[in-house]
N, C-alpha and C positions, 0 to 999 in steps of 0.2 A: 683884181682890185686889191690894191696895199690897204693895210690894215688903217692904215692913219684915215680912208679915203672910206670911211662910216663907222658906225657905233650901235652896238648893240644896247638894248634895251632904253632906248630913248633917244633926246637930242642934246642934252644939257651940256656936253666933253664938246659934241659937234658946234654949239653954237658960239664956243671960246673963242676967240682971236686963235688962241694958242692953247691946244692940249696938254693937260697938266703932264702926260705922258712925255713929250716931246721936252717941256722942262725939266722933267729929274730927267732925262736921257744926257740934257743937256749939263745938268750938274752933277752929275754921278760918272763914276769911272764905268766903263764896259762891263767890269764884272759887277759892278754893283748891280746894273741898272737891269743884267740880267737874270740876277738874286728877285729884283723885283719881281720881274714877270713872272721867274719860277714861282717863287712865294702867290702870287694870284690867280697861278696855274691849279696848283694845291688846293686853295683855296673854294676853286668853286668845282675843284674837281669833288672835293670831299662833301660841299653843300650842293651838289644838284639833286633835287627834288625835294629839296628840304625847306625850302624858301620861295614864296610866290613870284618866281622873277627867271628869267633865260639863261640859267647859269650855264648851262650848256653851251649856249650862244655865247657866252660870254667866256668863256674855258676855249674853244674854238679863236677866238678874235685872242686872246692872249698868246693860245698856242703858235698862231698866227707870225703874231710880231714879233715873238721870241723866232721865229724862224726867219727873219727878214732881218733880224738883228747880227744873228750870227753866220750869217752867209755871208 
């Protein structure tokens, strides 16, 4: 399953027409947009267990797309 094809910790991204992800992909350069993911990679890598929510889940779904991106 491609990353765009669910959503961790809820449905709110899923219930968009359009993924906010899919838009800065779409306005941001290549490396920008993979600055992003790192940056939220980081992110929940360094808050997991810290915060009542799937950061795990959500560290995985990022790592994810970062690797779909650059393939």
């Amino acid at each position: 399953m491609k990353a765009d094809e669910f959503q961790c910790g809820g449905s709110h991204y899923k219930d968009m027409a359009v993924q906010p992800w899919s838009i800065m992909e779409s306005v941001m350069t290549p490396e920008e947009f993979r600055g992003f993911l790192k940056g939220n990679i980081l992110k929940y890598a360094l808050r997991a267990g810290r915060k009542d929510s799937d950061d795990t889940g959500k560290l995985t779904h990022y790592i994810q797309k970062l690797a779909e991106v650059t393939t």
